[in-house]
TIDRENFI-285959 format. One record per residue (C-alpha): residue number from 1; residue in one letter; x, y, z. Coordinates in steps of 0.05 Angstrom, whole numbers, plus 5000, padded with zeros to 4 digits. Each point is the difference from the previous one (the first is absolute). Layout:
% residues N
+-----+------+------+------+------+
:  nr : rest :    X :    Y :    Z :
+-----+------+------+------+------+
: NUM :    a :    X :    Y :    Z :
...
+-----+------+------+------+------+
% end
This chain:
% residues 77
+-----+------+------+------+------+
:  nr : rest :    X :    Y :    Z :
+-----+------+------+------+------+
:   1 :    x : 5000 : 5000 : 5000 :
:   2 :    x : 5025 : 5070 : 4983 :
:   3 :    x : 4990 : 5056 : 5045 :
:   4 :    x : 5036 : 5055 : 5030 :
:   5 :    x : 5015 : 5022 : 5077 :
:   6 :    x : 4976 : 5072 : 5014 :
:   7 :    x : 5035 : 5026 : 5052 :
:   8 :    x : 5044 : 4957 : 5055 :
:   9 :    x : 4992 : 4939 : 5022 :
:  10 :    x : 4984 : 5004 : 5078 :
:  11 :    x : 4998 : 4949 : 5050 :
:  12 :    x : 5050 : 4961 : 4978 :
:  13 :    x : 5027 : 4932 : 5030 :
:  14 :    x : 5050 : 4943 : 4982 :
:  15 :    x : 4975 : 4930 : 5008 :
:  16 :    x : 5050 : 4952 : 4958 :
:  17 :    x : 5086 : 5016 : 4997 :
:  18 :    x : 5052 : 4960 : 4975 :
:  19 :    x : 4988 : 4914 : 4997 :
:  20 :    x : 4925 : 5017 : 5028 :
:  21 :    x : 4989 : 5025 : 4932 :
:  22 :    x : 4978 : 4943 : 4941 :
:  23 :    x : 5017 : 5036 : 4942 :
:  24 :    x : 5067 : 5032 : 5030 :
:  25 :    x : 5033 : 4953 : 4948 :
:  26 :    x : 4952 : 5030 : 4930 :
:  27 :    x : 5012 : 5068 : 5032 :
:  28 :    x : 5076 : 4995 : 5003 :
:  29 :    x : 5005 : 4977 : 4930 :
:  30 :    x : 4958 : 5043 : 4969 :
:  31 :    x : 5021 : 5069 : 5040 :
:  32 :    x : 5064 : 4984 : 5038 :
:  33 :    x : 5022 : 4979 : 5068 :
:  34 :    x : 4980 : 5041 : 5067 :
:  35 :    x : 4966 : 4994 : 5057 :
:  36 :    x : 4934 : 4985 : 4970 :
:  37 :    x : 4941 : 5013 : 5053 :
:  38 :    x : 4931 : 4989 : 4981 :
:  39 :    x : 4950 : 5067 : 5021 :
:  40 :    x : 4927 : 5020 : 5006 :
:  41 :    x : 4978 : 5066 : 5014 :
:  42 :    x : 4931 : 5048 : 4971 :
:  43 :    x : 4998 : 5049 : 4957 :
:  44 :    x : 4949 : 5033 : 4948 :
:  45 :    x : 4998 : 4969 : 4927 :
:  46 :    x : 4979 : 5028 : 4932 :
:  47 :    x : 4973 : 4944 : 4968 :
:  48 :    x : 5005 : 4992 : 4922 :
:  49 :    x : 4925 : 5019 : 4987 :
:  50 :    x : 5014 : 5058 : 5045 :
:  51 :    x : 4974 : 4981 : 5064 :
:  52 :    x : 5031 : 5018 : 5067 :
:  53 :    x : 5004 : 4954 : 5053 :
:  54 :    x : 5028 : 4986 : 5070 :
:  55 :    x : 5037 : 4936 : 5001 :
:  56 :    x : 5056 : 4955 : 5034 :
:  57 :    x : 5060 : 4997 : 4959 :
:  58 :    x : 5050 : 4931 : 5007 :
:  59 :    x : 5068 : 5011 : 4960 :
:  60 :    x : 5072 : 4979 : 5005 :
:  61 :    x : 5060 : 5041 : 5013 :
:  62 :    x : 5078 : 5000 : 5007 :
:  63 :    x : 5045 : 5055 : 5020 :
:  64 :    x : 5030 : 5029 : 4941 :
:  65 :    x : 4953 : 4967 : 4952 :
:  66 :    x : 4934 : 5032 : 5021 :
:  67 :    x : 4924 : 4979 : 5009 :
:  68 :    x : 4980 : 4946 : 4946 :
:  69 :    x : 4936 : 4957 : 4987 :
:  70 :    x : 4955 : 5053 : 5032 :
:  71 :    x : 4930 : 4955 : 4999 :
:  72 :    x : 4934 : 5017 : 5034 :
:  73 :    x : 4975 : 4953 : 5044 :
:  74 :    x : 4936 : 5031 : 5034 :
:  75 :    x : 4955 : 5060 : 4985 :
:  76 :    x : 4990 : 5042 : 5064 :
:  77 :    x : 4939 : 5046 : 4981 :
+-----+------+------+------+------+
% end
């Protein structure tokens, strides 16, 4: 799904790092070796038909390398 993040992402907590992470392994070959830590936090969305929404965001992210994979999981409104 496409959709971009208006504003910043609040709330924001880590619940997977390093070997508690399944696809540490995909995520190193694809963007590089770090200290991968997999995130959730909210934020407000623009979705492709235009929409605005309140949701929870889940992602992965390294130092150095950045947040990648942002996905929705839940609407909040």
């Amino acid at each position: 799904m496409d959709f971009t993040v208006i504003g910043d992402i609040t709330d924001i907590e880590t619940f997977g790092v390093g070997r508690g992470i399944r696809e540490r392994r995909r995520l190193e070959r694809r963007y590089g070796k770090g200290r991968w830590r997999k995130r959730k936090g909210r934020a407000k969305v623009r979705l492709p038909d235009g929409t605005v929404r309140h949701a929870e965001l889940h992602w992965y992210e390294a130092t150095g390398i950045g947040r990648k994979e942002l996905k929705i999981k839940r609407y909040l409104d």
